[in-house]
MDAnalysis code that builds the backbone (N, CA, C; Angstrom):
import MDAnalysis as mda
import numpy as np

u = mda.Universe.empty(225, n_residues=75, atom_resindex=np.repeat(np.arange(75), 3), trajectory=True)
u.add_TopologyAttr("name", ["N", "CA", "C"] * 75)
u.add_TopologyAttr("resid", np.arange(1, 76))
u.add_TopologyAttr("resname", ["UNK", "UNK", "UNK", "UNK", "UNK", "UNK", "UNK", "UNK", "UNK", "UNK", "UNK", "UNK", "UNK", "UNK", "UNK", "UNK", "UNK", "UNK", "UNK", "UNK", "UNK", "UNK", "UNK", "UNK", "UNK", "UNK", "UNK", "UNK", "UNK", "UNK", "UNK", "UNK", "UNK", "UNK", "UNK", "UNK", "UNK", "UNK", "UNK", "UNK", "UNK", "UNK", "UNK", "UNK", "UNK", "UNK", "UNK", "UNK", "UNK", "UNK", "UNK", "UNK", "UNK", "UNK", "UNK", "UNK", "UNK", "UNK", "UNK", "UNK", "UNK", "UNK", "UNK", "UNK", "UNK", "UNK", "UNK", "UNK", "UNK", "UNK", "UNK", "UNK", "UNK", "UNK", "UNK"])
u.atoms.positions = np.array([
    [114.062, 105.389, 76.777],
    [114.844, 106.247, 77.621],
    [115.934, 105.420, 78.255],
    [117.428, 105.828, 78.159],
    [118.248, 105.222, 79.286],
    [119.456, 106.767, 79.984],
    [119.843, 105.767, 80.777],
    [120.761, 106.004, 81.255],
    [122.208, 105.317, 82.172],
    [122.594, 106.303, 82.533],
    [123.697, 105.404, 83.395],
    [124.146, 106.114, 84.837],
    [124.110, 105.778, 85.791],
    [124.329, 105.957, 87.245],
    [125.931, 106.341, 87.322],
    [125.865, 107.941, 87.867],
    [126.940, 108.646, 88.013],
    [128.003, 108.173, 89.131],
    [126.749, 108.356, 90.281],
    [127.135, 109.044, 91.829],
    [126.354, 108.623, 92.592],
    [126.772, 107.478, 93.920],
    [125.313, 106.994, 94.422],
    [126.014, 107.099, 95.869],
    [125.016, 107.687, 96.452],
    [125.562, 107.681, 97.833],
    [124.568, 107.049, 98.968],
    [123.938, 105.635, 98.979],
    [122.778, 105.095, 100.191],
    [122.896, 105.947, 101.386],
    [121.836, 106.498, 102.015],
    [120.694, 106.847, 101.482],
    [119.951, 107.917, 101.064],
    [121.236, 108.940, 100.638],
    [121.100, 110.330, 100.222],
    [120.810, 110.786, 98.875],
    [121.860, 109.921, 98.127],
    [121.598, 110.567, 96.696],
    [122.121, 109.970, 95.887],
    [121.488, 110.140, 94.919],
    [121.974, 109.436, 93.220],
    [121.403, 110.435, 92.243],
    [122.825, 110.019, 91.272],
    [123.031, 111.148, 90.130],
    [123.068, 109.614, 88.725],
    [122.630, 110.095, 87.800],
    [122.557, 109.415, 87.052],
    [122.303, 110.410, 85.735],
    [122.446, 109.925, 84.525],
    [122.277, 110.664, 83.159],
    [120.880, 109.992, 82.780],
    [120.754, 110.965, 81.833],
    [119.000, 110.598, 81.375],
    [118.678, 111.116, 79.675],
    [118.060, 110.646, 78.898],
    [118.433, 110.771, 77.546],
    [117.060, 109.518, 77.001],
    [116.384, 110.593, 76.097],
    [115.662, 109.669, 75.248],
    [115.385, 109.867, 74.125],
    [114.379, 109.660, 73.174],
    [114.361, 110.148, 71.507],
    [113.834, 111.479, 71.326],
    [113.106, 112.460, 72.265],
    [112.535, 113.172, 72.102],
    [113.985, 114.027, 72.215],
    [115.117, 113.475, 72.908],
    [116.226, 115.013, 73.443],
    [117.434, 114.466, 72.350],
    [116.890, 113.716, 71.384],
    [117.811, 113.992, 70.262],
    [119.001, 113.599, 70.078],
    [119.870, 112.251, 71.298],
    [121.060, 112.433, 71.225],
    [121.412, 113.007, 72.005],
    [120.899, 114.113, 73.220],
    [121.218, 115.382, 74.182],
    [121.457, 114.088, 75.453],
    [122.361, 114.202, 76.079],
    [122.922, 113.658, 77.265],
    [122.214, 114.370, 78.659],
    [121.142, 114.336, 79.777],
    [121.410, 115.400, 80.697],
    [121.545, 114.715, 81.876],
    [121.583, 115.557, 82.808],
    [121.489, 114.879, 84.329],
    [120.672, 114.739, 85.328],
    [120.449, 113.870, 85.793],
    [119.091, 114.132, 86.994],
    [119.532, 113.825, 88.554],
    [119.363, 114.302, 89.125],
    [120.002, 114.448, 90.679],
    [118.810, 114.722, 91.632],
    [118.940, 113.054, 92.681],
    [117.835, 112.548, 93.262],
    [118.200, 112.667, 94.718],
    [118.054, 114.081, 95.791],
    [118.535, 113.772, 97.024],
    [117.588, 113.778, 98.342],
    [118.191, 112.703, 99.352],
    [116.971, 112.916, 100.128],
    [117.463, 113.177, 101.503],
    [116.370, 113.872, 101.944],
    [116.963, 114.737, 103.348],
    [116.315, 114.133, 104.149],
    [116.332, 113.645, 105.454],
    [115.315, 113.667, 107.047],
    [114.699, 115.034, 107.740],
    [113.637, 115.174, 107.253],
    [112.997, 116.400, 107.928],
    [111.673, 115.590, 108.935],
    [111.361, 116.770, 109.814],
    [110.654, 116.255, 111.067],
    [109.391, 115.390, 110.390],
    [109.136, 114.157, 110.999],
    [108.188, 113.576, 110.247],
    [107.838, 112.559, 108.756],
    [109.511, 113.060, 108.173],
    [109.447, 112.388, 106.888],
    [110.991, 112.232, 106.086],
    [110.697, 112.159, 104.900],
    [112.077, 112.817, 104.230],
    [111.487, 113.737, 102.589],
    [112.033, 114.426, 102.892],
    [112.329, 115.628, 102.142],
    [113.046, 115.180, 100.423],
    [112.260, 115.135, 99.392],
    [113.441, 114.886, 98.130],
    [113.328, 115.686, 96.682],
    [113.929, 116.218, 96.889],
    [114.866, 117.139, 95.857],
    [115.509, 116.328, 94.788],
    [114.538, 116.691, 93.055],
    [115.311, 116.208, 92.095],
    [115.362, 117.369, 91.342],
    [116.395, 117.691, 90.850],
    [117.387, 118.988, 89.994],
    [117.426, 117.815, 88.237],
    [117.241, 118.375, 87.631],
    [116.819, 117.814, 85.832],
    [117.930, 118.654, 85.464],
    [119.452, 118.541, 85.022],
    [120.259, 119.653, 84.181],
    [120.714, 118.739, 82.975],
    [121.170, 120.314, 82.139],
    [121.190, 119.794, 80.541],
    [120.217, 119.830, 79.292],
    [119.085, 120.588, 79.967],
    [117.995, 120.878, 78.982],
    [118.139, 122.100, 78.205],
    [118.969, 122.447, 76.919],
    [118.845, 123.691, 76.841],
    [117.835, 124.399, 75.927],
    [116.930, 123.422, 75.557],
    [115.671, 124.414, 74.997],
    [114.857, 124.506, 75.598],
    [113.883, 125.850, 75.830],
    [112.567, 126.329, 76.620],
    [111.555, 125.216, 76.850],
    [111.161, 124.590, 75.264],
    [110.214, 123.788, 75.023],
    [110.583, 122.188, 75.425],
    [111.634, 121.996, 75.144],
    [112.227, 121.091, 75.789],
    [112.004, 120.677, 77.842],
    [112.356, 121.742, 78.064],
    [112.414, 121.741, 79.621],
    [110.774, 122.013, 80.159],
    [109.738, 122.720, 79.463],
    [108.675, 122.657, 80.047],
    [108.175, 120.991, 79.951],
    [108.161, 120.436, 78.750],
    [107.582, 118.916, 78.383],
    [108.447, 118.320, 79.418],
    [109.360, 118.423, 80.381],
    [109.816, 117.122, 80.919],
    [109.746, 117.564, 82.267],
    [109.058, 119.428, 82.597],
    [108.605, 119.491, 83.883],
    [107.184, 118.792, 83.965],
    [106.773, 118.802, 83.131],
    [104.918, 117.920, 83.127],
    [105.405, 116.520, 83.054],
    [105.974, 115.926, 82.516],
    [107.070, 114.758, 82.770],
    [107.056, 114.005, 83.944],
    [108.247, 115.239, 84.690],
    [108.580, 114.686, 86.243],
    [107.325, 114.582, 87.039],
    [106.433, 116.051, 87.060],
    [105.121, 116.537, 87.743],
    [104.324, 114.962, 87.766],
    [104.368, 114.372, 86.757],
    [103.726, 113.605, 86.399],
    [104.174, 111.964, 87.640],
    [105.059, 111.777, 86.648],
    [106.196, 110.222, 87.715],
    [106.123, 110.695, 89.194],
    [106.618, 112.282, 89.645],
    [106.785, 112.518, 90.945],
    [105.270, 112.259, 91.957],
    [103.797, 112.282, 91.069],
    [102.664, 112.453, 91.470],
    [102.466, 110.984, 91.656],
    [102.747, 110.050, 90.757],
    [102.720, 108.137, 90.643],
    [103.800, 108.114, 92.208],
    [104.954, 108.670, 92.323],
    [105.781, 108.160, 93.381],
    [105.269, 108.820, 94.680],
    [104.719, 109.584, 95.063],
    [103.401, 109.812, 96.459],
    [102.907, 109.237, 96.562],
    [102.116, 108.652, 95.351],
    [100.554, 107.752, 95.837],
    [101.081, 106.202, 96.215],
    [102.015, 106.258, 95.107],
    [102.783, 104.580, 95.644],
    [103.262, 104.555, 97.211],
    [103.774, 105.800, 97.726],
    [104.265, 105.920, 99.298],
    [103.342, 106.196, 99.936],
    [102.360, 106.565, 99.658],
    [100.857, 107.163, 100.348],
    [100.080, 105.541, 101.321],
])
């Protein structure tokens, strides 16, 4: 898997492209932002550029997955 870093703004957000063998050559985007809410911070990642069904479910179990490793590491 690579990519390359769009848009980085410390300590809100980064945009970067994302692309590996399973998406064929397909370029997409992933957009990582983080908010201050009472107690913590709040983060919102948006995955665009997926345009097949089957495609986009395999890389919501994907994220579900990395996003569940990045709690326990902050836990």
């Amino acid at each position: 898997m690579g990519g390359d870093v769009i848009k980085i703004d410390p300590p809100r957000k980064l945009v970067h492209t994302f692309t590996h063998q399973w998406l064929k050559g397909v370029i997409t985007t992933v957009t990582w932002e983080l908010v201050e809410v009472d107690g913590g911070t709040q983060l919102t990642m948006t995955h665009t550029g997926i345009t097949e069904f089957g495609e986009m479910t395999g890389h919501d179990k994907g994220w579900d997955e990395h996003l569940l490793r990045l709690r326990m590491m902050l836990s």
